[in-house]
Structure formats: C-alpha cells, structure tokens
N, C-alpha and C positions, 0 to 999 in steps of 0.2 A: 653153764646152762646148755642146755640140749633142746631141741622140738623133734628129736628123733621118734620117725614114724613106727608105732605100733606094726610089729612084722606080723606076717601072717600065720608063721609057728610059734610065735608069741602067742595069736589067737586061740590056734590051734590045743596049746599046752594049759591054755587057759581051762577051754572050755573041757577038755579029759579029766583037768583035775576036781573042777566046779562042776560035774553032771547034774546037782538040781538048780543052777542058776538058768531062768527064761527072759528073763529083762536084762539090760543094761543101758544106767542112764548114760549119755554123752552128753557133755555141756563147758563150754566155757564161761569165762566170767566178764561181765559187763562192766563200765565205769564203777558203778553203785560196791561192787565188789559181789554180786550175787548170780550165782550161776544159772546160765541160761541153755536150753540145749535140746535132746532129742531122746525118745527111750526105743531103743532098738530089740527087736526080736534075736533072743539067741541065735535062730537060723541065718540072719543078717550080719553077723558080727564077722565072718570070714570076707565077705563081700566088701564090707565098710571099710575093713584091713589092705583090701586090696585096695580099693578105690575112694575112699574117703567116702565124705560124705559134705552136703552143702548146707550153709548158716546164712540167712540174709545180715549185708555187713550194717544195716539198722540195727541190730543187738547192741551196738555201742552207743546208742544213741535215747536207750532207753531211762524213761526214769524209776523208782523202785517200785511204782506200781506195775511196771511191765509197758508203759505205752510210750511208742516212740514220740519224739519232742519236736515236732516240724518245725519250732524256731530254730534248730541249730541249722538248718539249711541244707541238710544231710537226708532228706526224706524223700518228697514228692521231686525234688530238683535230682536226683540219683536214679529215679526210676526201682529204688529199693531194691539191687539186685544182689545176686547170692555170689558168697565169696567160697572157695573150695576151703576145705578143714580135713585134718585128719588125725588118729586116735594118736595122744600121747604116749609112746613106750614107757612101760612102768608103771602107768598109772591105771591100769585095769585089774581091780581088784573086787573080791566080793561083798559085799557088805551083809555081815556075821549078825541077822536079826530076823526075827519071826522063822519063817519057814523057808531062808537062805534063797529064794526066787531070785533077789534082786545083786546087780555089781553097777560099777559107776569107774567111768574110766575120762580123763579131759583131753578136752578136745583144741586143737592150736590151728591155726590158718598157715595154710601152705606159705602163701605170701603177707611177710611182714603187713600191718595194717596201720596206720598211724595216728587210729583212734583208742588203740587195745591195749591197753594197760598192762598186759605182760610185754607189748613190745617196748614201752615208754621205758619201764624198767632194765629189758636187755639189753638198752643202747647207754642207758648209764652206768650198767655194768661194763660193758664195753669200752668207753671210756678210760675207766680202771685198769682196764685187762691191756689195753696199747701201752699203758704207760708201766705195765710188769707189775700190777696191784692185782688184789683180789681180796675181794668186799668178804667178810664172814657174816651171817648176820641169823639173829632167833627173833619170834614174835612171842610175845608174853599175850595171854588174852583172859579180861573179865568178863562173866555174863550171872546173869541170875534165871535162875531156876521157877518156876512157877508151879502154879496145879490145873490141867487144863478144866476148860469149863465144858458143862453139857451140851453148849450150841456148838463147840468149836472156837469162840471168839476169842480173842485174846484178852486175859485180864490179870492186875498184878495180887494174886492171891499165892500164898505160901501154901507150898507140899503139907502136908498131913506131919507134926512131929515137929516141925520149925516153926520159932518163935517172928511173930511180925514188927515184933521192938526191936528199929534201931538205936535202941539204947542199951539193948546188950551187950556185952564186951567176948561179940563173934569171933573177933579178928586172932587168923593162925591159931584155933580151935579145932575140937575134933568132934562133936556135939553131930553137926549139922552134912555132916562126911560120913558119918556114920548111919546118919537115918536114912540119908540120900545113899546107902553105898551100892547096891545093885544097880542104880544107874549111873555112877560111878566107874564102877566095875565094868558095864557095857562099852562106856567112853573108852577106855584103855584098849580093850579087847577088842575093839573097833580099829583102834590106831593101830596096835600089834598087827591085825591080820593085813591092814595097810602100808604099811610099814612107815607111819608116821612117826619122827620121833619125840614124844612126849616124853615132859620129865617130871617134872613134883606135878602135886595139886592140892592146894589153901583155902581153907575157908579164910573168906574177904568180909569188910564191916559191913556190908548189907544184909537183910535177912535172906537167906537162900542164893550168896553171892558166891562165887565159887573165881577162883584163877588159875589158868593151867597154863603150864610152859613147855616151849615146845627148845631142843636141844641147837644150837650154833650148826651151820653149815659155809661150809667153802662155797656158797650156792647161792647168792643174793634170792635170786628169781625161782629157784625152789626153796627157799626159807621162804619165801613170801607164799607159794603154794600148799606149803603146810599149815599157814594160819589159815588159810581158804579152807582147806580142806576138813581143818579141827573144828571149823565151825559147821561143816555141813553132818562131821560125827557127834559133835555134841546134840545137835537137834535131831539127828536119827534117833539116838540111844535117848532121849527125852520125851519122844514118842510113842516107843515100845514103851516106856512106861508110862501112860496115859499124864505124860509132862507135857509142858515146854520150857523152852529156852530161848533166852532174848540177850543178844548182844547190842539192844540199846544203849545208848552212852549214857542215858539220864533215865532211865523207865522210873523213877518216882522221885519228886522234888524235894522227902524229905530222908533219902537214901541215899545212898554212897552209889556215885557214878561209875560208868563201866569204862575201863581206857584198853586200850595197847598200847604196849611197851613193847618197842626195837632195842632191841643189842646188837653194835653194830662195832666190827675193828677191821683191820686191813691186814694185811699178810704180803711178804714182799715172795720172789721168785722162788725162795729157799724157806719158805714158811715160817718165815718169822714177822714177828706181829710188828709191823710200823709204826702202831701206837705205843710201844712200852720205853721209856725213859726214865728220868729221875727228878719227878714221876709221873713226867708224861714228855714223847719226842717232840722235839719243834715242829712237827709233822702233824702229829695227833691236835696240839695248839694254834695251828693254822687253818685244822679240820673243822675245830670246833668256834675258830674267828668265822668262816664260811657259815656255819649251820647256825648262829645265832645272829649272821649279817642278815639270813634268806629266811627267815625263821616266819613274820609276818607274808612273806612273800608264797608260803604255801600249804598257810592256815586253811585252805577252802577246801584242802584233798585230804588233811588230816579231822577236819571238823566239816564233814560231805551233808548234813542234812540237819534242818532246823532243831532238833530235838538232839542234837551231837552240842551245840550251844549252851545249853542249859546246863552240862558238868563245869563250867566254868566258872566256879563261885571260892571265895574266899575261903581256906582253911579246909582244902578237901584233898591236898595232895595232887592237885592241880593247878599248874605253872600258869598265870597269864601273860607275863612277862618270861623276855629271852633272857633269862639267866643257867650260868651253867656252874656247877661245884664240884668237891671230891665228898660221896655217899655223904649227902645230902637228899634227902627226899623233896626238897620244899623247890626245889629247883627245874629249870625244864629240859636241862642237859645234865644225867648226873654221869660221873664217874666211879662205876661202882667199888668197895672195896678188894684188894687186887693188883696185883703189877706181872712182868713180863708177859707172857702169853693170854695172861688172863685180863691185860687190859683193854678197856674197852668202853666204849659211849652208852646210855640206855636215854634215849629218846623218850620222854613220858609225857606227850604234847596229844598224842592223838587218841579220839574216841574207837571202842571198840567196834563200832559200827564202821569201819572207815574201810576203805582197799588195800589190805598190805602191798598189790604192788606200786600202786601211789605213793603209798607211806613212806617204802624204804626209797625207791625213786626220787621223791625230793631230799630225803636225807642225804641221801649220796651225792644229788648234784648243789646241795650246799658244802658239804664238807670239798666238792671238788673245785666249787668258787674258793671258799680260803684255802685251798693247797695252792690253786694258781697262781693267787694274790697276793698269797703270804698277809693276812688276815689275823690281827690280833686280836683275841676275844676280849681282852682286858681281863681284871681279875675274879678269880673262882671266888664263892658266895660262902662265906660262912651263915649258920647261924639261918634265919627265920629268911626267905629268900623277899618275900611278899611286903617286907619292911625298909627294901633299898629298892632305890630308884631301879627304872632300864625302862628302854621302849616296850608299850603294852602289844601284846598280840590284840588284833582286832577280832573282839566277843560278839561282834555281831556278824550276822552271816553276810548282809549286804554289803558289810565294808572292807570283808573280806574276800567276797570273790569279784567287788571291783578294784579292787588290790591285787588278786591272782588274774585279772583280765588284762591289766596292761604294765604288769610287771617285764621287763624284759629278762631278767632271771629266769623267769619259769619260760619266757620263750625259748630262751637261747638252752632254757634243758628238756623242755619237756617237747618242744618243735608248736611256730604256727596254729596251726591246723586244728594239734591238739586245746591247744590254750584255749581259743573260740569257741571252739565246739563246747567243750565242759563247762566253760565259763557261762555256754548260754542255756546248755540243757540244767545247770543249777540253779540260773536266774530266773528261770521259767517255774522248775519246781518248787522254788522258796515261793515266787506269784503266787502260783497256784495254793501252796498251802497258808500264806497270810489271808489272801480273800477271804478264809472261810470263819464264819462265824458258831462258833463254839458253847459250850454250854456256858463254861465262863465270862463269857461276855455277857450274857443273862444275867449270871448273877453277882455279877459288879455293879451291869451299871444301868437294869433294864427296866428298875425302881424308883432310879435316881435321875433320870435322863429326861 
C-alpha cells in the first residue's frame, strides 16, 4: 500500500490530457464505507497538489445520513477540527459520462488517524508484511438495479424489460444483461478508463440483480479501494441512465439479498501462495481456526446497518454459523475449487453494504489470531452446512456490536479508540432507527391494540 501524494506533474499531465474536465470530486471514505469530501475547481487542482487540502477529522464519526454522532465523544469535546489530506497518486481520474465535466480522485490524511478505516486496514496489513507475508485479496460485489422515480425517491421498481418474479430461474442468465447492457457497457467503460480491475459480470437470483468482480491484488488496502470505488461507478453509470443502483443487503424481503465476497490468500517472500498444500498448508488451517474462532467477534463491521440483518435467513446462501468447507456454498468460509497458487479463502459472511476496508481488516486479523495460535478449525463441512451444529453468528444487530464493544479481539486488532468510537456511533444509529414507528407498525397492530 502507498498514500503516496498526488505530484504536481501528475496534475499537471492530468489536466493537458482532460481539457474539458472543470470539476473534480475529492473525497474519502467514512466508517459507513461512503465517500465524503470536496468538489474542487479545475483551476484549484495545481494548488491542492501542492498543498493539500483540509477535511474536519468528524467525517469519521458520521452516521450514513451524513450527521455527526456526539455520543462517540469525538464532537463537541474535539472542538471539531480539520486534519490536513492530500490527493491520492493514481487516483485522479476522469469519470467517461455526459459531457465529461467531471473527475474524482481520493483523498488520504497526511497523518495516520485512528478512526479511518483505511488506516485500521494498513496496520493489519502490516502485521503481515513484518512477518515476510503478503495478504492478496479481490471483492466480489451484489447490487440490484432499479427504475428511478419522478420525485427522485428511491423505490424498488424494475428497469423497463425485467421481470419482477422472483420466481424466475434468473440466476447465470443472459435475459436481464442484455436489456440492461448500455449500462452495463458504461460500468466497465467507467472502470477501464479508471483502471479498475473488473472481471466477469452475472445475472444474480433477484429481479434486476447483477454481481461483479473485481480481479486479486497483492494489495490488501487497494483491493479494498476498488470495491469503494466499483460502487461509486456502478451508481454513476446508473444515473446516466435515468437508473439507480443500491447495494443494500436486503432491499426487498422476498428477494435474494445483496452480499460481498473477499477472496483472500497470502504469498510468502518469493510469491508463493502459503495457503496451497494437500489440500491446504498447516498455515492456511490455522488461518482458517483464527477466522472462524473471531468470526462472531466482527459480525458488527461486516453486517454495519439494521437493514444488513435481514439477509440472514434460512436457505439463501447465507452462512449464519462459523462453518468453513472445500466449494461448498452453504458454508461461511468456503474454499473454492483450486489448488497451488490458486488457492485461496472466499469469505461470504458480509452484506454488500458493508466497508471493504473493515471487511478484509477483520478477516486478516482473524486469520492472524489462528496463525499465532495455531488454531484448529476442526473439520471442513460437507453437504447442507445449516444442518450441523457450530456457534450461531449473532443475527441481531444489538448483540452484535455489544459483542464487537468488548471483544478484546477486535481490540488488540482494530486498537481502543477505534472499538469505542464505532461501537457507539452504531449503537446510536440502530437507537435512532428502532425508535421510529413505521408504516408497518400500523398495520399489524393499530386495529388490534
């Protein structure tokens, strides 16, 4: 991983080659995983290169409506001040839609922060890297596709052409790829000129449910910036075409839920993969005692918001239990099929709404518990996973992040400071969104009561 500063002939080479871009956003990303930031004047962009530019360090403290959380303690007691940032190298690119105006380039804090969730990640990278490892790791991502409405609002209606039964047999289909393909075609064209690297793209069993994959990097902390980033191209190219796109984990109750999937292996000095054995190293089996001992332990960062919950139902391809197998889908650790260099973990625990840098972060610092521990997972799961015993992951959100509140796990990986903090801008937000009384509450119980 690099935070290597955006040079000024970097700028410079930018803007000769992009003469009608005028905008460019600058934005990091917040706990929530949702980019926050600043849209700067072309004529600015030399300036901001030289000198940065300033982000109050409350951005990490936001919940996903945008308002800072003065229970984390981190607000009014701070004085809310601004922490210096400056343009990521590499990441200033133009973004290939309407009348090419706009580019979008992210933004990194000069100084480590130890609420910021790509730092959480670089230091469990790090970890790796002292002991002569090095994490590889891709994000898989779901989202479904909608039609947008005439207010703007958001609602779950199907594109023009796609069927609303999820009773049709969508799944790895070409139907629904092909009605959708101009914004299809955008998505890639987006990531091309980005140089993100995306690989297939699946029609999924929901109506208008799409999965894209993004390619393995020797890059923990920029594989996790490519899942950030694929989600801010899918919803650009969703909106030139008078779409949207929602990476909910559950956007309808009687739909197939939206997840991420990490693929994650390790690599020793000389590039060879630590996980491949016969058929799998005592290394990769101690990785995986680690990730299914902490597995309960960092349910809160892979399942971040009340509505991340609800994919967690019986017979959905959705692990509730820490079990792990070899290409078993029914499982929460699979191993896909694959040996030497191609082997490897796929993490299928977390909702696609969730922070990739959270995501692979705890993954890493579980699989780094059973390295140290030497951690037996006990045995790989044939057959229907959901039918054998193992500890449940906690499906509820409150007994989940007061399980990620005083876990010392997540302490001793994620640091203090951070554990608090999240723990309280989440327990704040779940408050907030239980208080509220809904339609459905009416008509359950507003007859009967």
């Amino acid at each position: 991983m690099t935070n290597a500063r955006l040079t000024i002939d970097e700028a410079q080479a930018f803007l000769d080659t992009n003469p009608v871009v005028q905008w460019i956003d600058a934005f990091l990303f917040d706990m929530n995983g949702i980019p926050r930031g600043k849209r700067l004047r072309r004529s600015d962009l030399l300036g901001v290169a030289k000198s940065g530019l300033m982000m109050p360090i409350t951005v990490f403290i936001m919940d996903p409506l945008g308002n800072c959380v003065e229970e984390t303690g981190r607000l009014w007691e701070t004085g809310d001040p601004d922490h210096q940032c400056h343009l990521l190298s590499g990441t200033l690119v133009p973004i290939p839609l309407g009348d090419g105006r706009h580019a979008q380039a992210v933004m990194v804090a000069d100084v480590k922060n130890e609420l910021d969730p790509r730092t959480v990640l670089a230091d469990q990278v790090e970890r790796f890297t002292r002991a002569g490892q090095t994490p590889v790791a891709a994000v898989e991502l779901e989202f479904y596709v909608t039609r947008r409405t005439k207010n703007g609002a958001f609602a779950l209606h199907t594109p023009e052409g796609l069927s609303d039964d999820p009773g049709r047999p969508l799944t790895f289909g070409f139907e629904e790829m092909t009605t959708l393909s101009p914004f299809i075609d955008d998505i890639y064209r987006i990531c091309e000129v980005q140089s993100l690297p995306v690989d297939t793209v699946m029609q999924e069993s929901g109506p208008g449910q799409f999965e894209i994959n993004l390619k393995h990097r020797a890059d923990a902390v920029a594989a996790a910036l490519d899942g950030l980033l694929l989600k801010r191209a899918v919803k650009a190219a969703a909106r030139a075409h008078q779409l949207d796109a929602t990476f909910m984990a559950k956007p309808h109750h009687d739909w197939a839920g939206s997840g991420m999937h990490i693929h994650l292996s390790l690599l020793d000095q000389s590039g060879q993969n630590l996980f491949a054995g016969d058929p799998i190293s005592p290394l990769f089996h101690h990785a995986l005692g680690g990730m299914r001992e902490t597995m309960a332990d960092f349910m809160a960062v892979w399942a971040q918001s009340a509505n991340a919950y609800r994919r967690y139902v019986p017979k959905a391809y959705v692990s509730m239990t820490a079990h792990w197998g070899f290409n078993n889908r029914t499982v929460a650790l699979r191993i896909p099929r694959g040996n030497g260099a191609a082997t490897r973990i796929e993490h299928r625990v977390a909702g696609a709404d969730a922070n990739p840098y959270l995501v692979i972060a705890s993954i890493l610092a579980g699989a780094s518990h059973g390295i140290t521990n030497q951690i037996d997972p006990g045995p790989a799961v044939e057959g229907n996973a959901e039918t054998i015993e193992a500890p449940p992951l906690p499906t509820a959100w409150v007994n989940s992040l007061d399980l990620f509140q005083r876990s010392e796990i997540v302490r001793g990986a994620f640091g203090a400071p951070f554990q608090d903090v999240f723990s309280r801008l989440k327990h704040t937000e779940r408050s907030n969104f239980e208080r509220i009384v809904t339609p459905l509450d009416h008509l359950w119980y507003a007859q009967v009561a």
